[in-house]
C-alpha positions as CSV (number, residue, x, y, z in Angstrom):
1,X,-0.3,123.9,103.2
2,X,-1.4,120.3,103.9
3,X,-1.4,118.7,106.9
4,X,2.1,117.1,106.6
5,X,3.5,120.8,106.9
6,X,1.9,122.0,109.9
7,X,3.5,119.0,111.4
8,X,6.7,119.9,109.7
9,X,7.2,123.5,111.3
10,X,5.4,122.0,114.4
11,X,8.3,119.5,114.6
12,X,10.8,122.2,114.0
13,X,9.1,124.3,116.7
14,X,9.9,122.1,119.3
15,X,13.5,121.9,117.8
16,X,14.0,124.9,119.1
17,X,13.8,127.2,115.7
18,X,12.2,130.1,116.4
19,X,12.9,133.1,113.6
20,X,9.4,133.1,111.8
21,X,11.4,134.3,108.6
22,X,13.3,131.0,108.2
23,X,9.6,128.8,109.7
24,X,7.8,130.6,107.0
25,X,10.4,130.0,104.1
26,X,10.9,126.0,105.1
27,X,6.8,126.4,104.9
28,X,6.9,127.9,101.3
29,X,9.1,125.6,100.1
30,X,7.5,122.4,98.5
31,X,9.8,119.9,99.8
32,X,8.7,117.0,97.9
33,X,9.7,118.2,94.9
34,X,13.3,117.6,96.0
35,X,13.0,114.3,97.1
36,X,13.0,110.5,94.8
37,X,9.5,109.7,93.6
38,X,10.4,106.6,95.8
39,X,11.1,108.9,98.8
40,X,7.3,110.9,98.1
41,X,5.8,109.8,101.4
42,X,8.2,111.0,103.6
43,X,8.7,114.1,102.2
44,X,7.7,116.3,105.0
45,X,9.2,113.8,108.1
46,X,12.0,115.5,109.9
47,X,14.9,113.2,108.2
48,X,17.9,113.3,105.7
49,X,16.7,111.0,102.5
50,X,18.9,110.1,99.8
51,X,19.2,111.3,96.7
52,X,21.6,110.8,93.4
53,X,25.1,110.4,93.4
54,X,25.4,109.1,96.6
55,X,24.4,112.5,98.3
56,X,21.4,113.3,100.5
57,X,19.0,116.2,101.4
58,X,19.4,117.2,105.0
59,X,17.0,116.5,107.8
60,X,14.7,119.6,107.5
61,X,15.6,120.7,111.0
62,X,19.5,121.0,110.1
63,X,18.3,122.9,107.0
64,X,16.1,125.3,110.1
65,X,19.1,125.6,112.2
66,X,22.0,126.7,109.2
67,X,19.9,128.9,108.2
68,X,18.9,130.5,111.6
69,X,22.2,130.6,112.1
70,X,23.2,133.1,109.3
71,X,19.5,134.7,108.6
72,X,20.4,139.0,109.1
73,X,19.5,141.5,106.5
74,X,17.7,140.4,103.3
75,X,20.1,143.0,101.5
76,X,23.0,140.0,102.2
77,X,24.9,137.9,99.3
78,X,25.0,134.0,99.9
79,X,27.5,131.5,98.9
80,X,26.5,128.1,99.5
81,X,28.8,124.9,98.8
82,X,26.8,122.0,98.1
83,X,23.8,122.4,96.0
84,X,22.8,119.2,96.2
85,X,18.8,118.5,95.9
86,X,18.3,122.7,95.4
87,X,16.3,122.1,99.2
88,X,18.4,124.2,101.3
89,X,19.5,126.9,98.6
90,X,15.6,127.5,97.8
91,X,14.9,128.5,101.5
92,X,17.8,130.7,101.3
93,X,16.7,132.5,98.0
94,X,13.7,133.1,99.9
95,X,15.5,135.2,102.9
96,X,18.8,136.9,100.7
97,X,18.8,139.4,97.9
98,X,22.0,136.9,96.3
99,X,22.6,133.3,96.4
100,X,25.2,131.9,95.0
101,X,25.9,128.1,95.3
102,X,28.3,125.8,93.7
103,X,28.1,122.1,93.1
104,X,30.6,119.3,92.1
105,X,28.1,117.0,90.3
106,X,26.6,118.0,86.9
107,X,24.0,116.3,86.8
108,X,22.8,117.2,90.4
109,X,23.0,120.9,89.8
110,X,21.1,120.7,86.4
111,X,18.2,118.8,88.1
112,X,18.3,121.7,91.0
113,X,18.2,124.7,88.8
114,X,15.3,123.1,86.4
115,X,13.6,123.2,90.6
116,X,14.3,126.7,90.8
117,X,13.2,128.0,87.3
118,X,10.1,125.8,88.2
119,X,9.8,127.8,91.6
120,X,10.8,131.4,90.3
121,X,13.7,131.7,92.0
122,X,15.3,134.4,90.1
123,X,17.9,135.3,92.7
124,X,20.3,132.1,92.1
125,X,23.5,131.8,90.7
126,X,24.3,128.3,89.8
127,X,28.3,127.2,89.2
128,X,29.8,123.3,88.8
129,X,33.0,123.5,90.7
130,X,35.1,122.8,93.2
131,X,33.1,124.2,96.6
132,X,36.3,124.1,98.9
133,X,37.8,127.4,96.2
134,X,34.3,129.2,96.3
135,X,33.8,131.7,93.8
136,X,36.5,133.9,94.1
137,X,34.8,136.0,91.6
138,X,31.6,136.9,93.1
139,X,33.5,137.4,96.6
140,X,33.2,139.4,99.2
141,X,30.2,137.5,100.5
142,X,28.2,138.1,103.8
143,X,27.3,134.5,104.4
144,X,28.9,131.4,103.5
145,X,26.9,128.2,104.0
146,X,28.9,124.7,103.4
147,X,26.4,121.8,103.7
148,X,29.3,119.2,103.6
149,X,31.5,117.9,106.3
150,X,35.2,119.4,106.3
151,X,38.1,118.4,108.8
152,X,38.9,122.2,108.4
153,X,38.0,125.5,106.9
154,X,39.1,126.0,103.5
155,X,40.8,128.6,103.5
156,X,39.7,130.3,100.4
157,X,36.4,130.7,102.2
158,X,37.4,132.7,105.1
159,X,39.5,134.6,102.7
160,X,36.2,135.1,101.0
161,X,33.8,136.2,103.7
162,X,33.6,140.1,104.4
163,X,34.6,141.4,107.7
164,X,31.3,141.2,109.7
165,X,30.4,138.0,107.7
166,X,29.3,134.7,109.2
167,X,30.6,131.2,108.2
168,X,28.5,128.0,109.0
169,X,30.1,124.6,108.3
170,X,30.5,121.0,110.0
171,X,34.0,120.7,111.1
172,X,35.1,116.3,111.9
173,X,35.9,112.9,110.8
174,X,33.6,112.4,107.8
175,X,33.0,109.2,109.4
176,X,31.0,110.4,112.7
177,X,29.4,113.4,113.4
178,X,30.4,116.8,112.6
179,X,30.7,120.0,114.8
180,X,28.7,122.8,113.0
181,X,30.3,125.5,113.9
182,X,29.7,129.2,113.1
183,X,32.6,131.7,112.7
184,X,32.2,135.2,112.3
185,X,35.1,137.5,110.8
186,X,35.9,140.0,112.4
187,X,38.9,143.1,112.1
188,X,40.7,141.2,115.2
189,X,40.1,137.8,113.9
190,X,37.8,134.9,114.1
191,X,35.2,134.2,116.7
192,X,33.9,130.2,116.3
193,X,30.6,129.1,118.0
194,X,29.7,125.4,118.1
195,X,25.9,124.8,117.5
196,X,26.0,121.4,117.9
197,X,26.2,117.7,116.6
198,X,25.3,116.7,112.7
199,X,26.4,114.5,110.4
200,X,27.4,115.6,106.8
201,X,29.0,113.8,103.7
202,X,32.4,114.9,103.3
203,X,33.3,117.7,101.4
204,X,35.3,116.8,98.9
205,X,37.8,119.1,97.0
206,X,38.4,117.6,93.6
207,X,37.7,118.3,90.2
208,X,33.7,118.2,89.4
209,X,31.9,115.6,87.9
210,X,30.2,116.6,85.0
């Protein structure tokens, strides 16, 4: 690990992550190779950069916090909406048996799974579609992540969660920042816990662009 990483989980430290499962993971994962050759040098900062199709990679210490928020038995099946870069579904795959993550742009999720054949990652399940349906056909899940920002939960999500899951999304305007909020299912209903501020893209629930 270079010295740009120490500085990394240093940062993310005093963040207030604390679960050395989820520090070690973000420290295994070679963020640069997730990033624009352009964006090379400021791989390891603690920002959002942007990548194709008008999306972005999340600020490291968002990445931290989602998945602090639902990290629980490594036993557990993921869905995650937004593949995006591959960044934030490569620390999960480190921490789950199962992740399963669905993306709307073609050409993003091809260049994401080429990172995680390059990284091993044996344990993901790749699908172009339309994240706000999730994958019916993999469902029940234990976690859902959505790393877009929705003005509510779609509710073919909650209708996919297991009893005892946990649900992390950013709930607001798509134009300002986002609640993220964490819902857990339970038999007498659902029990929402705002973590705080962040800003997302919007999800969007339209056909995929292959």
């Amino acid at each position: 690990m270079d010295l740009r990483q120490v500085r990394l989980i240093m940062d993310l430290r005093q963040n207030g992550i604390q679960d050395v499962n989820v520090l070690s993971a973000i420290e295994k994962t070679p963020r640069h190779l997730f990033v624009p050759e352009n964006f090379q040098e400021e791989a390891y900062e603690n920002t959002a950069l942007p990548i194709e199709s008008g999306q972005t990679i999340s600020q490291p210490a968002v990445v931290a916090m989602m998945t602090e928020a639902i990290v629980g038995d490594k036993r557990l099946r993921v869905l995650e909406i937004g593949t995006g870069s591959g960044y934030q579904t490569s620390v999960l795959a480190q921490l789950f048996r199962r992740v399963y993550t669905i993306e709307r742009h073609g050409n993003l999720l091809k260049t994401a799974q080429a990172r995680f054949d390059k990284l091993g990652l044996h344990n993901v399940t790749t699908r172009l579609g339309d994240g706000t349906k999730g994958w019916p056909e993999q469902a029940p899940f234990d976690r859902i992540l959505v790393t877009a920002g929705a003005t509510e939960i779609p509710e073919a999500l909650l209708d996919q969660l297991r009893i005892g899951g946990i649900l992390v999304i950013p709930i607001g305007p798509s134009s300002d920042a986002q609640s993220l909020q964490r819902v857990r299912k339970e038999a007498d209903g659902l029990h929402v816990e705002d973590l705080g501020l962040v800003r997302f893209v919007p999800l969007v629930g339209e056909p995929p662009v292959r």
